[in-house]
C-alpha positions as CSV (number, residue, x, y, z in Angstrom):
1,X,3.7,-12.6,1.2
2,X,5.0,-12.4,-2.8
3,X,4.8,-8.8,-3.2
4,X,5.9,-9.4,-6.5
5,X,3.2,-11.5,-7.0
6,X,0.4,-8.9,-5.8
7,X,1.9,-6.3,-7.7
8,X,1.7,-8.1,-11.4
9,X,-1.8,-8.9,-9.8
10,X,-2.5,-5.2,-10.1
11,X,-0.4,-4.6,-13.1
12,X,2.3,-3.2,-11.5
13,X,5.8,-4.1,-11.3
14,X,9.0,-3.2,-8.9
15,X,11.7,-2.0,-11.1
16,X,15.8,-1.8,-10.0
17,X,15.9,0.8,-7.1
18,X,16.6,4.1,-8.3
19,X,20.0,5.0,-7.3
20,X,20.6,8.4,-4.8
21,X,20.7,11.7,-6.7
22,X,23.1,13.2,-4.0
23,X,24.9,12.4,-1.1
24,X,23.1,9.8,1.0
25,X,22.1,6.4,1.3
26,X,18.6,4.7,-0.5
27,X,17.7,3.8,3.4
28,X,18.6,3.4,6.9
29,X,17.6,0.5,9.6
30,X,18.2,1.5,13.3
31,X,16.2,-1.3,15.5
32,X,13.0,-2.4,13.5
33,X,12.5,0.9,11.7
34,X,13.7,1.2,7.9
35,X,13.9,4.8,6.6
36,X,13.4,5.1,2.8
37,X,14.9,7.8,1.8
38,X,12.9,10.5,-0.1
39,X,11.8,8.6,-3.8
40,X,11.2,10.6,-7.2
41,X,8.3,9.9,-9.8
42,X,11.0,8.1,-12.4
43,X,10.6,5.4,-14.2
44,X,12.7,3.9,-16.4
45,X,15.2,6.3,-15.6
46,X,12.5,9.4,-16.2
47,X,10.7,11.5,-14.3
48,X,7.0,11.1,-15.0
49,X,5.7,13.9,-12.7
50,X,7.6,17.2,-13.7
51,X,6.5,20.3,-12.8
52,X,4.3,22.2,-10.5
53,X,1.2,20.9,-9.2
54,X,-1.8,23.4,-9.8
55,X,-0.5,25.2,-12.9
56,X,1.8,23.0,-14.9
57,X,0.8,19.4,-13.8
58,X,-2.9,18.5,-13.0
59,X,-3.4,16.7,-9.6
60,X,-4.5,13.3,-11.1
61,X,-0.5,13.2,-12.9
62,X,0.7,13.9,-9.7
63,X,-1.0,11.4,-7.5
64,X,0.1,9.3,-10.2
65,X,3.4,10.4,-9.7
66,X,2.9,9.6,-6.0
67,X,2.4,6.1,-6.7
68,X,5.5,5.2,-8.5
69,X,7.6,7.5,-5.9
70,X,5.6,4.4,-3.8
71,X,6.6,1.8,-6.1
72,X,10.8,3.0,-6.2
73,X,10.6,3.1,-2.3
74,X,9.3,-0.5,-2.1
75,X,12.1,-0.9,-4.9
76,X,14.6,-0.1,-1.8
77,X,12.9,-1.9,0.5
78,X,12.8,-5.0,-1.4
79,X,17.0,-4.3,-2.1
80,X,17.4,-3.6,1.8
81,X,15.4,-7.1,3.0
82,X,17.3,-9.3,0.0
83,X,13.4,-10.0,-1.4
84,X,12.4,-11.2,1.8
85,X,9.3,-9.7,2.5
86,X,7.9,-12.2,5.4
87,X,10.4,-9.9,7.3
88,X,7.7,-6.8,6.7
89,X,5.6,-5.9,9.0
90,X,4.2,-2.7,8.3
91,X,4.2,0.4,6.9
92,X,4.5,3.3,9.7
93,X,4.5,6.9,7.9
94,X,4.6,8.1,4.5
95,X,6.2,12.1,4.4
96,X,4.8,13.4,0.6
97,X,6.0,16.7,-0.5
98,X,4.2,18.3,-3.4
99,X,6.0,21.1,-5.6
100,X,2.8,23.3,-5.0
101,X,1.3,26.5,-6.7
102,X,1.2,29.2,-5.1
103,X,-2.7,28.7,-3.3
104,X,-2.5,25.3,-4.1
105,X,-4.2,23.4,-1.0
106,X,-4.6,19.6,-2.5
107,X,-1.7,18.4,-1.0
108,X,-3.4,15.6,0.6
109,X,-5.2,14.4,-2.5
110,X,-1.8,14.1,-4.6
111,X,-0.5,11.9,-1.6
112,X,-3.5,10.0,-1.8
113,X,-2.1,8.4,-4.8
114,X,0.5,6.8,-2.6
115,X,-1.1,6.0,0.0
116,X,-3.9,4.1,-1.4
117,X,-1.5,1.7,-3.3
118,X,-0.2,1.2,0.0
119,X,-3.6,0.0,1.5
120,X,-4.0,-1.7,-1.9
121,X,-1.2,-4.2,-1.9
122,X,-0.8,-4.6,1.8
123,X,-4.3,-4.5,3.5
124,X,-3.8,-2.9,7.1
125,X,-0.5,-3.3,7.3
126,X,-0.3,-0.8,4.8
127,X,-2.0,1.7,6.9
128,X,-0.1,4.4,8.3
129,X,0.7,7.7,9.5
130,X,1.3,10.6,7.6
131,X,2.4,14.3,6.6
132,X,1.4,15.8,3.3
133,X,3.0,19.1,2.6
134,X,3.5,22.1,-0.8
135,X,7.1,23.3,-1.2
136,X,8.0,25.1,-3.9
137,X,10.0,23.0,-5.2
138,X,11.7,19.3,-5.4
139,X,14.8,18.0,-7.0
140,X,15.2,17.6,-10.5
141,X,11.9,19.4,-10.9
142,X,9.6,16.3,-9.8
143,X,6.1,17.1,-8.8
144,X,6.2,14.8,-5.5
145,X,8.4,13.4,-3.8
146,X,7.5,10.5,-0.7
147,X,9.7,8.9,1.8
148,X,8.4,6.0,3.9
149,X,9.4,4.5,7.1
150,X,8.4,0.8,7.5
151,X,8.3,-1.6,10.6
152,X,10.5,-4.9,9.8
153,X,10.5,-8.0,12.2
C-alpha cells in the first residue's frame, strides 16, 4: 500500500512528524505493537483545534481536529517504519481525549472524526478499538488529543 498515494487521493497529505512537546518519545515498538504517542491538532506548526469543546469550539472543528491528530500520528508512524508501509498491518486502538465542557457528552462524535479517516484510508484494517473520553483540559490548550496503537508485521 502507498499511503501517500491514498491520502493525495483524498486530498490529504502526511506532513513532517510533529516533534514531542515534553519529555518522551513520538512512539514505542515492544513486539508487533507501535504506540503513538498522544498527537495534537497542529498543522503547520499550529494548533487548529484550540479550546473547549461545547462552549468555545463547536464539535464539527473538533472532529476536524481529530483527524489531523490522525494524520500527525500516521506522520510518526510513517517516520518509525522508514515509509514502509507493506510492514502495516493494522490499526488496534485509538485513545481520543476531548477538552470537554462541563455536561458535554459528545465525546464519541469528536473521535469519530478520527476514526472514520481511519476506516477511510485503510478499509478494515483500519478498524479498531477504542476509548473516547472529556478531560478538562489538554496541552497547549488543543481541543483533542488521540494516540493510536498499530499492529506491524
Amino acid at each position: 500500500m502507498d499511503l501517500h498515494e491514498k491520502l493525495g487521493r483524498l486530498g490529504l497529505e502526511l506532513s513532517a512528524a510533529p516533534k514531542p512537546v515534553a519529555a518522551y518519545v513520538p512512539a514505542v515498538r515492544s513486539g508487533g505493537l507501535l504506540f503513538v504517542s498522544g498527537q495534537l491538532p497542529m498543522r503547520g506548526g499550529e494548533l487548529i483545534a484550540a479550546g473547549v469543546v461545547g462552549s468555545a469550539v463547536s464539535v464539527e472543528r473538533a472532529a476536524e481536529g481529530a483527524r489531523q491528530c490522525v494524520l500527525n500520528a500516521l506522520a510518526v508512524v510513517d517516520g518509525q517504519i522508514g515509509g514502509d508501509w507493506s510492514v502495516f498491518n493494522k490499526v488496534v486502538r485509538l485513545g481520543v481525549f476531548v477538552a470537554s465542557a462541563d455536561g458535554f457528552t459528545e465525546q464519541s462524535v469528536v473521535a469519530n472524526g478520527a476514526s472514520e479517516l481511519l476506516v477511510e484510508v485503510f478499509g478494515e484494517a483500519g478498524r479498531h478499538s477504542r476509548a473516547a473520553v472529556g478531560v478538562n483540559a489538554l496541552p497547549l490548550g488543543a481541543s483533542v488529543e488521540v494516540e493510536l496503537v498499530a499492529e506491524l508485521l
